[in-house]
C-alpha positions as CSV (number, residue, x, y, z in Angstrom):
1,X,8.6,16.5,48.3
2,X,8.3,12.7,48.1
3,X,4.5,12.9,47.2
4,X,5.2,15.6,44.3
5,X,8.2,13.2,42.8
6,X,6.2,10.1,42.6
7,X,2.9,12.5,41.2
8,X,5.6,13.4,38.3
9,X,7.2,10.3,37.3
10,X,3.4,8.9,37.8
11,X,2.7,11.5,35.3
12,X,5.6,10.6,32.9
13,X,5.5,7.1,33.2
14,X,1.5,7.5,32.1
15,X,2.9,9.8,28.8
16,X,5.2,7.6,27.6
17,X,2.7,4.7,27.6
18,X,0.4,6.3,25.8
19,X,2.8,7.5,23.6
20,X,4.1,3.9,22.9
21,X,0.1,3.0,22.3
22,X,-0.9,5.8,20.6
23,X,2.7,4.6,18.1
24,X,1.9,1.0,17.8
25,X,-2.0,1.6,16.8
26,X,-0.9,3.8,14.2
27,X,2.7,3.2,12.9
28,X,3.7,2.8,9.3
29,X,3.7,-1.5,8.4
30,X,7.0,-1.9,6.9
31,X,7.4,-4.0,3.1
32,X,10.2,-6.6,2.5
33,X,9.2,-6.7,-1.1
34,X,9.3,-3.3,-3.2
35,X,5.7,-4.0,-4.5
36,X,2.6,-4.8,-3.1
37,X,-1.1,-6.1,-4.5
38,X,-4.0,-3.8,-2.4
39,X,-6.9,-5.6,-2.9
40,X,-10.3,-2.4,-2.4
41,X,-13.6,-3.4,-1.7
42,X,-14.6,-2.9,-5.1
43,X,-12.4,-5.5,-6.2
44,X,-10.4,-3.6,-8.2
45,X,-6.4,-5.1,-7.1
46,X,-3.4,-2.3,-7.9
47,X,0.4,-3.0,-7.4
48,X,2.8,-0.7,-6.6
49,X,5.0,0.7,-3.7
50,X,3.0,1.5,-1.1
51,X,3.8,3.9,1.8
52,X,1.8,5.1,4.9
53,X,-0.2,2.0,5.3
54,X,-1.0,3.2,9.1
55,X,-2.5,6.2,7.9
56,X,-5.8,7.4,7.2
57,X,-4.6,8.1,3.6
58,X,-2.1,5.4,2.5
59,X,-0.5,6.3,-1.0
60,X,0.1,3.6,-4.0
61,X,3.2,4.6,-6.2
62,X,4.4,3.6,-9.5
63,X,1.2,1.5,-9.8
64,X,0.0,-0.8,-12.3
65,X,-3.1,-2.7,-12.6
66,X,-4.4,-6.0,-14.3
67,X,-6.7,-5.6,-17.5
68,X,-8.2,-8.1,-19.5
69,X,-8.2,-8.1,-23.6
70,X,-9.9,-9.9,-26.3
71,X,-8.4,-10.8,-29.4
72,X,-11.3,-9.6,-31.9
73,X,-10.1,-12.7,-34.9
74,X,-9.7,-15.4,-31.9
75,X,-11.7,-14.6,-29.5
76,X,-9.5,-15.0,-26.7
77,X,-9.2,-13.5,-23.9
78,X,-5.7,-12.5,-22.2
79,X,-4.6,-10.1,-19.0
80,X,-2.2,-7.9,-19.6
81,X,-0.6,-5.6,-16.9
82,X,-0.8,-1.6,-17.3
83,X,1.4,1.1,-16.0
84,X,-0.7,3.7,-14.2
85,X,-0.3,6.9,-15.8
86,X,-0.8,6.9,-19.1
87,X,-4.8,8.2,-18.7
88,X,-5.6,11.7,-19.6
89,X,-4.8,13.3,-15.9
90,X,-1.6,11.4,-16.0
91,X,-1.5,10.5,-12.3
92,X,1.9,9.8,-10.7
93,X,0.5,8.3,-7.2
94,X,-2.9,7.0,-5.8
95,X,-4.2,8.1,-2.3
96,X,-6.4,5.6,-0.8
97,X,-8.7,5.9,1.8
98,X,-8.2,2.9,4.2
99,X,-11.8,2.1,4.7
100,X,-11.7,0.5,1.5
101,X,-8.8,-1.6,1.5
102,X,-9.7,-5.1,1.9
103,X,-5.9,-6.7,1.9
104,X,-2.7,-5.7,1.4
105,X,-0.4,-8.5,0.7
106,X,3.7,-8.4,-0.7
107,X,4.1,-8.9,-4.6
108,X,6.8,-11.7,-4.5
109,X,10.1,-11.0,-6.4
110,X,9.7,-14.3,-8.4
111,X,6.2,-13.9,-9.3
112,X,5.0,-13.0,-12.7
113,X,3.8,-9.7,-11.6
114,X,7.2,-8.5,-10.5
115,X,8.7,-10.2,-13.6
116,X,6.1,-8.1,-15.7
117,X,6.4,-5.1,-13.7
118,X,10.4,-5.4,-14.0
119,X,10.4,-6.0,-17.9
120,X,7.7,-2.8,-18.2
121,X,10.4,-0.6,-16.2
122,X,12.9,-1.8,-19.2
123,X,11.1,-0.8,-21.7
């Protein structure tokens, strides 16, 4: 009786560790800001709120992206950020597969990117 009590809490105490493991390898990564840049191997950088960053198939939401402009009379050349959406398919979300994030890092609330972002969503 001894033997087949110590075989089962052997047993459970070897199922909750690799439930534990199998949990931390692939939780989700909690945000404290509500945006974040994602940096893809093809250097392309989108902000938005992303979700299931532990996944195989994170997804980017409300996303915006950098794009640069030149002035045709001056010349110059300025970066102005776009709301995801507005193309022809009208996407509402971005599914990523994580092979080709490079970095994911948190858009601070100060920083000019959340000020644009926040005076886009005002608009």
């Amino acid at each position: 009786m001894r033997k087949y009590f110590l075989m089962v809490a052997g047993l459970a105490a070897l199922a909750l560790a690799g439930r534990a493991a199998y949990g931390w390898v692939n939780r989700d990564v909690a945000f404290t800001t509500p945006y974040q840049a994602v940096l893809l191997d093809d250097n392309q950088v989108y902000y938005g709120k992303l979700s299931g960053f532990g996944g195989a198939h994170p997804v980017l939401t409300d996303v915006y992206y950098v794009k640069s402009r030149v002035d045709p009379q001056t010349k110059e050349s300025n970066s102005v950020l776009v709301k995801r959406g507005k193309e022809l398919h009208g996407p509402d979300r971005m599914y990523l597969n994580k092979q080709h994030i490079v970095l994911v890092e948190p858009v601070g609330t100060g920083s000019q990117v959340a000020k644009l972002i926040e005076q886009t969503n005002k608009e």
